[in-house]
C-alpha positions as CSV (number, residue, x, y, z in Angstrom):
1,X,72.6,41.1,133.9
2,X,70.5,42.6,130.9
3,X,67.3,44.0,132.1
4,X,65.5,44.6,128.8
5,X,62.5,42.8,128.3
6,X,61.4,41.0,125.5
7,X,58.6,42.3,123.5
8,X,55.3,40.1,122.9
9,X,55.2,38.0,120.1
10,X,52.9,40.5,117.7
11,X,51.2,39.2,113.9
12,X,52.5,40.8,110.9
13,X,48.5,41.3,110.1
14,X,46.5,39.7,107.7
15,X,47.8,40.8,104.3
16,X,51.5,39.4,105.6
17,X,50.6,36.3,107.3
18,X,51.3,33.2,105.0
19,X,48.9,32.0,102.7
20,X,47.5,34.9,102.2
21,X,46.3,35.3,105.2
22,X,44.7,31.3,105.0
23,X,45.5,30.4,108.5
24,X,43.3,30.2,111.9
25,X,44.7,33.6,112.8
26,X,43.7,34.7,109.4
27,X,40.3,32.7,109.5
28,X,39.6,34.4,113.1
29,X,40.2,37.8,111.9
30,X,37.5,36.9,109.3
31,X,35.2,35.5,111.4
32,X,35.6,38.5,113.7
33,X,34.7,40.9,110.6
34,X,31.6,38.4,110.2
35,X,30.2,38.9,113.9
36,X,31.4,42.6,113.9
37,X,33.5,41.8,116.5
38,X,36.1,43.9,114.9
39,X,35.9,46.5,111.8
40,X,35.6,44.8,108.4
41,X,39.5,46.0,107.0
42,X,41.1,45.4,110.9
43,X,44.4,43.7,109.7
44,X,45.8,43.0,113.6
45,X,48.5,44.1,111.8
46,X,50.9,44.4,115.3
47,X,48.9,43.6,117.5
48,X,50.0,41.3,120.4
49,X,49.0,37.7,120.1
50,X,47.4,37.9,123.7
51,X,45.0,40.2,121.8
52,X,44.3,37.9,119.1
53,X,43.4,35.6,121.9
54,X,41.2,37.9,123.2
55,X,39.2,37.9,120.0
56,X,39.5,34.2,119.1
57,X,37.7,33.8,122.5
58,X,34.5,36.3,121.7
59,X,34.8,34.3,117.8
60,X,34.1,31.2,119.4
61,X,31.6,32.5,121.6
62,X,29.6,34.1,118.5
63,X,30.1,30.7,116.5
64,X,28.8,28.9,119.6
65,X,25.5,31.0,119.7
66,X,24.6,30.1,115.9
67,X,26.0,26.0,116.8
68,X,29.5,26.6,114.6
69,X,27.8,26.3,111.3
70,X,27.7,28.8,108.9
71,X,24.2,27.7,107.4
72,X,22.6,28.1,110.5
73,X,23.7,31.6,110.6
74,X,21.1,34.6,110.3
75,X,20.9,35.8,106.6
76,X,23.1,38.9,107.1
77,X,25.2,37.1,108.9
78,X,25.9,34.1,106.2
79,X,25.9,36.3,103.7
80,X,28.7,38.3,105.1
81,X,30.3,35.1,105.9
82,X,30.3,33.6,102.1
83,X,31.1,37.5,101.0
84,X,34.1,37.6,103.4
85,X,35.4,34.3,103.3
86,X,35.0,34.0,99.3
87,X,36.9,37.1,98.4
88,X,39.9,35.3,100.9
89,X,39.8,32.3,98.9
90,X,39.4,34.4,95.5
91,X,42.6,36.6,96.5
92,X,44.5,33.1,97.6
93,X,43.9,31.7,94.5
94,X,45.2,35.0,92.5
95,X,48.2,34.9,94.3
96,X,48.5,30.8,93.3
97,X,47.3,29.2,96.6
98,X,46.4,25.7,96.0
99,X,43.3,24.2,98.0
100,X,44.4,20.7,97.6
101,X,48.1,21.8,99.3
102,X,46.4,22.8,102.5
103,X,43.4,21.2,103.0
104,X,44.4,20.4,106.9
105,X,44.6,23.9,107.4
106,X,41.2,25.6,106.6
């Protein structure tokens, strides 16, 4: 019998994941970057997805402090979020991403 283990699941990081990184991984490392829960640039690249848990559940918590709207955000706070999320969707739609393909995604 084989002993090995597996190794976790891990995420490519942001600049590898599909869509450009348009996904609710991608849009939780974003919002993460937003709330400075991690360093504006942190990829995840690697990291296990039990970590990216981990920080989907202090996102949520941040997003449930400010009722999960980006208007009602502080001023810093939605400006880095329109900054943040814009230059995604910018870069996206370099690279040929299509809003009206995915609009049940983001």
């Amino acid at each position: 019998m084989n002993d090995e283990r597996r190794a976790p699941p891990t995420y490519p990081g942001l600049e590898a994941d599909e869509r450009d990184g348009l996904t609710e991984l991608g849009r939780i490392i974003r919002d993460a970057w937003v709330f400075g829960i991690l360093p504006e640039g942190e990829t995840c690249a690697g990291w296990p997805l039990r970590r990216l848990r981990d920080v989907a559940e202090q996102v949520a918590r941040a997003w449930e402090r400010h009722g999960l709207i980006p208007s009602a955000l502080p001023p810093e706070l939605r400006e880095r979020h329109a900054r943040i999320h814009g230059e995604a969707f910018a870069r996206a739609k370099a690279a040929g991403w299509e809003p009206s393909l995915d609009d049940e995604e983001v």
